[in-house]
C-alpha positions as a printed Julia matrix, in Angstrom:
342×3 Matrix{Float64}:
   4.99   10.74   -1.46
   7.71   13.67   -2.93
  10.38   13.83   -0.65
  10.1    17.7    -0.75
   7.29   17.68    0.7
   8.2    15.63    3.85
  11.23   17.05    5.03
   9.96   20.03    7.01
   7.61   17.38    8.44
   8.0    16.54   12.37
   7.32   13.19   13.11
   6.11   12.85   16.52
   5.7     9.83   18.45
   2.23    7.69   18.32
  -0.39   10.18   19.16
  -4.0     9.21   20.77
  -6.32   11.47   20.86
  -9.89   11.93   23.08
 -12.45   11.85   20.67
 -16.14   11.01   21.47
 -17.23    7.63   20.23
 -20.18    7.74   17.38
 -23.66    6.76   18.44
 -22.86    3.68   16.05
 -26.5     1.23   15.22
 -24.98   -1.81   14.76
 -21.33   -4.31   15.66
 -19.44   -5.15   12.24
 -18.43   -8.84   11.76
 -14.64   -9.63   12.91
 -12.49   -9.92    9.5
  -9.02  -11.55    9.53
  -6.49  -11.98    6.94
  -3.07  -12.65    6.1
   0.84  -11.28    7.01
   2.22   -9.16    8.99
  -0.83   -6.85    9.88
  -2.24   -9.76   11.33
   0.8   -11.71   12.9
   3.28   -9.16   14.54
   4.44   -8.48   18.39
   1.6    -5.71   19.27
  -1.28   -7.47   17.96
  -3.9    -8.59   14.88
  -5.55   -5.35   12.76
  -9.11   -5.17   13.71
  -9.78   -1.79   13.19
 -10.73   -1.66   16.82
 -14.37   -2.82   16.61
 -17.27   -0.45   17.54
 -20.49   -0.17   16.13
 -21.03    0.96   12.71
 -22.36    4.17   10.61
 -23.06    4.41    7.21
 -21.98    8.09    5.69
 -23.16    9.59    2.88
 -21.99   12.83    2.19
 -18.29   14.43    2.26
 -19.03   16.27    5.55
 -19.66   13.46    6.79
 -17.29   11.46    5.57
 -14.69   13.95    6.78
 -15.87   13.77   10.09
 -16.21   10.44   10.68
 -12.69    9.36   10.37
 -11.44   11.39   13.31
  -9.93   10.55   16.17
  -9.18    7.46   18.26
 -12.39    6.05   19.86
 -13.67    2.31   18.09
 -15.63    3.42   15.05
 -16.68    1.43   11.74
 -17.62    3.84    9.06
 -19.6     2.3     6.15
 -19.29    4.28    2.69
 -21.77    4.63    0.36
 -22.1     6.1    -3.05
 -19.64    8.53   -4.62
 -17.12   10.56   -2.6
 -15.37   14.25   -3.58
 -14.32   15.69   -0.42
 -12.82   19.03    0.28
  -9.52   17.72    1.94
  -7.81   14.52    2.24
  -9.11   12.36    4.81
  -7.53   12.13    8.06
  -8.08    9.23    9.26
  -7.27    8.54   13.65
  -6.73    5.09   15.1
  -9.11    2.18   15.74
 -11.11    3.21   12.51
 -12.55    0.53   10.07
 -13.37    1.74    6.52
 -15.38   -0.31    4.24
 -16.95    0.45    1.16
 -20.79   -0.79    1.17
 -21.65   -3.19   -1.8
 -20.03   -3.0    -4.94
 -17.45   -0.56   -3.53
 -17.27    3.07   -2.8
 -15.55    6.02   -4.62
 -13.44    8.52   -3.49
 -12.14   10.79   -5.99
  -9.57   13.48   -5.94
  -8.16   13.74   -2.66
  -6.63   10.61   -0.83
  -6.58    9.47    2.15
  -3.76   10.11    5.2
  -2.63    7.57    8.39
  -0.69    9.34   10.55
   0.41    8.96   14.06
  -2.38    6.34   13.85
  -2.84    2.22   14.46
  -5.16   -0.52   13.92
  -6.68    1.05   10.94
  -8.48   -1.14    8.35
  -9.66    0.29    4.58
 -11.57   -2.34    2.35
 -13.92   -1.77   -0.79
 -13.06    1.76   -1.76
 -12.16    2.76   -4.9
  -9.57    6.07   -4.99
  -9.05    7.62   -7.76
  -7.26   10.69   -9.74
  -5.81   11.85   -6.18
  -3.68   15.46   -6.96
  -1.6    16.82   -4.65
  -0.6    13.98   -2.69
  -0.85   10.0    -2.7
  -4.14    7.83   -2.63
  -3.21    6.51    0.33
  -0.04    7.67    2.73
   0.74    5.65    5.31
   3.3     7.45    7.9
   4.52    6.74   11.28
   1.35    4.37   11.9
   1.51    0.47   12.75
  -1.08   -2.41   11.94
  -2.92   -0.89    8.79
  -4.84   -3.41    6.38
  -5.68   -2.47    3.05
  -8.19   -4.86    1.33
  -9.96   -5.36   -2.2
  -9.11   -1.49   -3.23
  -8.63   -0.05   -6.29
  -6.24    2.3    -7.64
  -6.1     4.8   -10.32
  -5.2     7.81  -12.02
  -3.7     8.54  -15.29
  -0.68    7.03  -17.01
   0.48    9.09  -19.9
   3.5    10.67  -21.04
   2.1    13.89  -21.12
   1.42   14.7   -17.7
   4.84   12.66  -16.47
   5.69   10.55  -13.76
   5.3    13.35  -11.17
   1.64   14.59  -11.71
   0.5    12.25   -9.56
   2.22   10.76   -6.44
   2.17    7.68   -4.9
  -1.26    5.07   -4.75
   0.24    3.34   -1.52
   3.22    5.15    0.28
   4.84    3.68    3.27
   7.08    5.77    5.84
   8.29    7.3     8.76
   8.9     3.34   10.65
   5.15    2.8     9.64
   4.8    -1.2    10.81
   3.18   -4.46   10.48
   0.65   -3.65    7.46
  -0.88   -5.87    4.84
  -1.77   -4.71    1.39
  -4.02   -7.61   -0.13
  -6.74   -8.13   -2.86
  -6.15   -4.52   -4.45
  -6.42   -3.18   -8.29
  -3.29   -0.81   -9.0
  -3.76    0.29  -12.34
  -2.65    3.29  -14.89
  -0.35    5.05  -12.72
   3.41    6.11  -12.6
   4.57    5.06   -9.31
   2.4     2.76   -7.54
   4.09    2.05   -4.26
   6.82    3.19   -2.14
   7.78    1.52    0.61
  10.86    4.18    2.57
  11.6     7.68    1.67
  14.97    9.89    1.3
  18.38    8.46    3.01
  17.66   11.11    5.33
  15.85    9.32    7.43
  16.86    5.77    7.31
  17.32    5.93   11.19
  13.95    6.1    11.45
  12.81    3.71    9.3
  15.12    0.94   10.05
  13.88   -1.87   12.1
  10.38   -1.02   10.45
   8.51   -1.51    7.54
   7.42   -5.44    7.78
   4.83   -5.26    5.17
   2.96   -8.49    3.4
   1.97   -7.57   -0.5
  -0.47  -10.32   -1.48
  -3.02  -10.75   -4.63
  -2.34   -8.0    -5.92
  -3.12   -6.94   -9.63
  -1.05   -4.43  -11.29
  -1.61   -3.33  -14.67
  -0.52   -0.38  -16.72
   2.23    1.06  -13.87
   5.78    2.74  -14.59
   7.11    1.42  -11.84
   7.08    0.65   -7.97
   5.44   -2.48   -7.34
   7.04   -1.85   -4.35
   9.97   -0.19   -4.17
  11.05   -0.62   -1.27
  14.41    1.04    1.36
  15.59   -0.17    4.9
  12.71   -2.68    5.3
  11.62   -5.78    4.67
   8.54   -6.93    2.15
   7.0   -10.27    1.96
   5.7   -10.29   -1.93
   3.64  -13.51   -3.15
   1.06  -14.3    -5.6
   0.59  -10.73   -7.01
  -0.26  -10.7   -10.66
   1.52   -7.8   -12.62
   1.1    -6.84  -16.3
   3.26   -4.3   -18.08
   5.41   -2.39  -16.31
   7.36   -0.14  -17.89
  10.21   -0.14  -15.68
  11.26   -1.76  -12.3
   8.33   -3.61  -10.99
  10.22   -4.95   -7.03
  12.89   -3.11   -6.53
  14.85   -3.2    -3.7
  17.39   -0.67   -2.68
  19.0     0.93   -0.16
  19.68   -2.26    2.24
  16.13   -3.27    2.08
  15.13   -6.83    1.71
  12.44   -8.76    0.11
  11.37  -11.9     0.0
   9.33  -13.09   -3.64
   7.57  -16.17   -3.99
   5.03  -17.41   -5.96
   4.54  -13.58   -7.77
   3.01  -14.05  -12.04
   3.88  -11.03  -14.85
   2.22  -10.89  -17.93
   2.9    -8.67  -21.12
   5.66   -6.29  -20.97
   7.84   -5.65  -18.15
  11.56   -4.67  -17.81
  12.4    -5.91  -14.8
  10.49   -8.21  -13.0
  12.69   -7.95   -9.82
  15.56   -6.05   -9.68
  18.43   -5.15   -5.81
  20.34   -2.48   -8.14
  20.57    0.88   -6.74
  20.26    2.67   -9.95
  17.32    4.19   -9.91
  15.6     5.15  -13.39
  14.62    8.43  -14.42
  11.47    8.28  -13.88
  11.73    7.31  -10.33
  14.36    9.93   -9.17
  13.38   13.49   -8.46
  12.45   15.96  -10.55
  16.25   17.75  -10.45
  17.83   14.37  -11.54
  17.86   13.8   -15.32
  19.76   10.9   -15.36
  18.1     8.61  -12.25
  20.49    8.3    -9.32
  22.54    5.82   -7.35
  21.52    4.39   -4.24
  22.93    1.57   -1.99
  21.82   -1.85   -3.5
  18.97   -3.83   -1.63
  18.76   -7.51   -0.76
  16.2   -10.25   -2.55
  15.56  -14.09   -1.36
  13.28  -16.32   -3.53
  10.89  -18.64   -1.88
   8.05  -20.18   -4.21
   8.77  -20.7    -7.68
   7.99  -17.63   -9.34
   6.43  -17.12  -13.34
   8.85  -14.03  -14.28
   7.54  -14.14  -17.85
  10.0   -12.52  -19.83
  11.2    -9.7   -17.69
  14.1    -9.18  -16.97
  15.53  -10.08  -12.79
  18.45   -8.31  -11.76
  19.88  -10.04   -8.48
  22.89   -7.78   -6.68
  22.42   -9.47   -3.51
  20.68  -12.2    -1.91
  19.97  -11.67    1.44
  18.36  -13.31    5.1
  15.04  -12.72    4.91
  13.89  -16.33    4.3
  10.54  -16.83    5.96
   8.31  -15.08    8.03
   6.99  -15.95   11.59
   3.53  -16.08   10.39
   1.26  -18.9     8.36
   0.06  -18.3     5.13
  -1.45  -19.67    2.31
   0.33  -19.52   -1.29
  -1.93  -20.6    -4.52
  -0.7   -22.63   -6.59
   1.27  -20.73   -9.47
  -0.56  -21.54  -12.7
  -3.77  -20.56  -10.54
  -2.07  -17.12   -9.83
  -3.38  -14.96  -13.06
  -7.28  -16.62  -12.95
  -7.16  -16.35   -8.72
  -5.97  -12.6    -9.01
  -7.91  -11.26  -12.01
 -11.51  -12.47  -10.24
 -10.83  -11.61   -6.63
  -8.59   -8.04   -6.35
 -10.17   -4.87   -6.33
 -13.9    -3.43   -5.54
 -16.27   -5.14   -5.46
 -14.86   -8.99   -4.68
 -15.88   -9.03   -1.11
 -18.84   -8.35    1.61
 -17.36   -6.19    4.13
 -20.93   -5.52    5.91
C-alpha cells in the first residue's frame, strides 16, 4: 500500500451496513485455526457463518462480497474482475477444489470484521495490493497464494503490497500462504503519520508461511506487534522481518534457505528499495523491538538485533513444529490447493 495514496483517505470508524442476506443452499463446516484471529478480546474469526453460494462469473463475484449480512461465497474457476473486490463483514471466501484465481485486481477489507479468505490464488494485482487490509479486525487468511513479477525492470514499485496491514486493523492470522516473486510482500503499519492510530493495534500471527523469490517485507512491520513462527523463506534479497518504528516481534521457530541478507533485522534504516519513490538513498526510521522464542534456522543471513524488547509470549495456545520439520511441513502444506475448505 503507497503511502500517497492513503493520505487523503478518511478513516471512519467500523461501519455495518444493511445488506440483504443471499438465498444461500447450504451451511459451510466451522474452520478454526491458530493466533490472534482466533484468540483475542472480541472473539474467534468465523467469517460469520451463513449458508453458502458458489459464484462463477466476475459479476457475480463482485456482488457477492458486499455488505454485512452472514454469507459464504464459494469460488470457482478463473477470476478477472472489473474492480477490486470489496469485500463487507461476516463474509467467508473460499476457493472450491484445487483453488481459485483471481487475477489483476486484488481484493480490499475495509471498515470490515470477521472476514475469512482461504484457497484463492491472486495474482499480477496493478494498481493496488493483492490483499489490503485497513481499519478491519479478525481477518484470516489461509492456504493463498501470492504473485506477481519480480524483476529489475519493472522495480520495486510496479506492484504494491501482496498483504498490507493498516489503519489499527486487529487480531488477524496470515497462515498456510505461498508469497512468491514479488518486491514487497507484506507491510504491516504505514507512514509516521499515523502512528496514533495504529498503536495499540496490529496483533497479527504469521504462521507456515512460504516465501520465495521476495525483495523484501516478510513483514515489515511499525507500532505493532507480530507473532512470526515456522515460516519457511528462501532468498530474499533484502530485509526479510524487519521491525521498525517501535514495533515488536516475536520469532521463533522461523527456517531460510538460499540467499537472504538479513534474516531479521530492528534497524530503522530502511533500504532503497523499500523507501518511497523520492528517496534515493532509503531513509531513517525509529528502530523496532525483536524477542526470540524457539530456536530459529537463520541459515546464513545475516540478524541485525538493535533492541530486544517485551513481547515474550502470547495469550493464546499454539502449536510449533519441530524445526528440522519446518522446510518439508511448509513446502507440502502452504498455498492453493493444500486444504478442503467445502
Amino acid at each position: 500500500m503507497k503511502t500517497s495514496l492513503l493520505v487523503e483517505f478518511f478513516y471512519s470508524a467500523l461501519v455495518v451496513s444493511a445488506w440483504p442476506s443471499l438465498a444461500l443452499p447450504k451451511a459451510a463446516p466451522a474452520t478454526i485455526g491458530e493466533g490472534f484471529a482466533f484468540a483475542n478480546p472480541v472473539g474467534p474469526t468465523t467469517g460469520g457463518g451463513g449458508r453458502a453460494i458458489v459464484v462463477t462469473t466476475n459479476k457475480e463475484l463482485l456482488e457477492a462480497v458486499r455488505g454485512s449480512s452472514p454469507k459464504i461465497i464459494h469460488l470457482k474457476g478463473d477470476f478477472t474482475p472489473a474492480a477490486r473486490l470489496k469485500v463487507g463483514s461476516n463474509t467467508s471466501l473460499l476457493g472450491i477444489g484445487k483453488g481459485a484465481n483471481l487475477v489483476g485486481k486484488g481484493i480490499d477489507i475495509t471498515n470490515s470484521t470477521n472476514v475469512i479468505v482461504r484457497n484463492i490464488a491472486i495474482r499480477f494485482v496493478e494498481g493496488g495490493d493483492c490483499i489490503t487490509i485497513q481499519n478491519s479486525t479478525r481477518v484470516w487468511v489461509d492456504h493463498c497464494e501470492f504473485e506477481s513479477k519480480f524483476s529489475s525492470e519493472l522495480g520495486p514499485d510496479f506492484y504494491d503490497g501482496q498483504i498490507d496491514i493498516v489503519r489499527a486493523s486487529d487480531w488477524i492470522t496470515i497462515s498456510h500462504n505461498f508469497f512468491h516473486n514479488h518486491w514487497k510482500s507484506s507491510l504491516v503499519g504505514n507512514s509516521d503519520i499515523f502512528r496514533s492510530v495504529d498503536e495499540g493495534h496490529l496483533h497479527i500471527t504469521y504462521h507456515h508461511n512460504h516465501w520465495s523469490n521476495i525483495g523484501t517485507r516478510g513483514p515489515a512491520g511499525r507500532f505493532g506487534h507480530q507473532h512470526i513462527y515456522n515460516n519457511l523463506y528462501e532468498d530474499f534479497q533484502y530485509q526479510a522481518i524487519h521491525s521498525r518504528s517501535d514495533n515488536q516481534v516475536l520469532v521463533e521457530g522461523n527456517v531460510f534457505r538460499g540467499r537472504t541478507r538479513e534474516a531479521l533485522s530492528t534497524y530503522g534504516l530502511v533500504v532503497p528499495e523499500d523507501s518511497p519513490n523520492t528517496c534515493v538513498c532509503g531513509d531513517e526510521e525509529l528502530d523496532g523491538f525483536a524477542n526470540m522464542g524457539a530456536e530459529n534456522d537463520f541459515g546464513s543471513a545475516g540478524v541485525n538485533i538493535t533492541r530486544v524488547g517485551n513481547f515474550t509470549s502470547v495469550d493464546y495456545g499454539y502449536k510449533l513444529t519441530r524445526l528440522h520439520e519446518v522446510e518439508e511441513y511448509v513446502r507440502k502444506n502452504a498455498g492453493i490447493g493444500k486444504v478442503r475448505v467445502c
